[in-house]
C-alpha atoms as one frame of an Amber mdcrd trajectory, in Angstrom:
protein
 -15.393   5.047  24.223 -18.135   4.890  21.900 -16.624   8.290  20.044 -12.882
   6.181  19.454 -14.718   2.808  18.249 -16.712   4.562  15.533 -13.316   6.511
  14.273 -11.720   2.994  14.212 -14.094   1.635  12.499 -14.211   4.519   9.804
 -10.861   2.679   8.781 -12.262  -0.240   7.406 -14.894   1.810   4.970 -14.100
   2.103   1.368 -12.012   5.330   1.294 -11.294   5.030   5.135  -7.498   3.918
   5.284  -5.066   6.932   4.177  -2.337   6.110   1.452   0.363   6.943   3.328
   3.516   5.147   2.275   3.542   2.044   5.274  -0.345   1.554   3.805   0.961
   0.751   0.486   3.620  -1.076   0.941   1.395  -3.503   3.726  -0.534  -3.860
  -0.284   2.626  -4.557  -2.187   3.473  -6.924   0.526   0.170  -8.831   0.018
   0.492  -8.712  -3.873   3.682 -10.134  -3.230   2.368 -12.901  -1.855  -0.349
 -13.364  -4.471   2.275 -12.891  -7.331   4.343 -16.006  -5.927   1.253 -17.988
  -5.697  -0.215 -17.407  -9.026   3.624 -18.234 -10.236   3.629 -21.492  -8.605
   0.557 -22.318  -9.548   1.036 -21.322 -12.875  -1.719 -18.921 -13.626   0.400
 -16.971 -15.892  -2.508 -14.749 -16.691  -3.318 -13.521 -13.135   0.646 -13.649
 -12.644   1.172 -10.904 -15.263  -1.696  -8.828 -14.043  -0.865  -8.707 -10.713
   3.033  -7.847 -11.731   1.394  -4.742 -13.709  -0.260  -4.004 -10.137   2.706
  -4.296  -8.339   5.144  -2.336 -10.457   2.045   0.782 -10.513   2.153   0.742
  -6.518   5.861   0.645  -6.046   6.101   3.916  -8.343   3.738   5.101  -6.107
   5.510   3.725  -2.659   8.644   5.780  -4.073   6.504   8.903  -5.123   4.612
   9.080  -2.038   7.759   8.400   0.548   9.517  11.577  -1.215   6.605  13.430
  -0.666   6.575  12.261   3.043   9.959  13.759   3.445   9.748  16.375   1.782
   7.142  17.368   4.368   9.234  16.770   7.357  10.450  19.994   8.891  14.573
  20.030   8.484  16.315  19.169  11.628  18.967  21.962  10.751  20.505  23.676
  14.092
């Protein structure tokens, strides 16, 4: 018990979560959310920042879920 807590916890350590594609797109998600706040609130500043963020980890969403299948073994029979 004590062994599967500390591995759980080693998630939430800077470093600890792996960027695999569902990770990144939980972040787009929450940027997302941030970008339609900062529109509404009209903090066109912060707005086009976090639109620069968003666009870098999409690219990266797309990159990394091509890599993910790439790595799949082929089903072929």
């Amino acid at each position: 018990m004590e062994q599967q807590s500390a591995t759980a916890r080693d998630k939430f350590k800077h470093g600890g979560l792996e960027p695999h594609s569902i990770n990144i797109l939980r972040l787009i998600s929450e940027l997302e959310g941030a970008y339609q706040l900062t529109k509404y609130m009209a903090f066109d500043d912060d707005n086009t920042i976090i639109n620069d963020m968003k666009q870098r980890y999409y690219k990266l969403y797309y990159q990394t879920v091509k890599q993910e299948k790439n790595a799949l073994p082929s089903n072929s029979s």
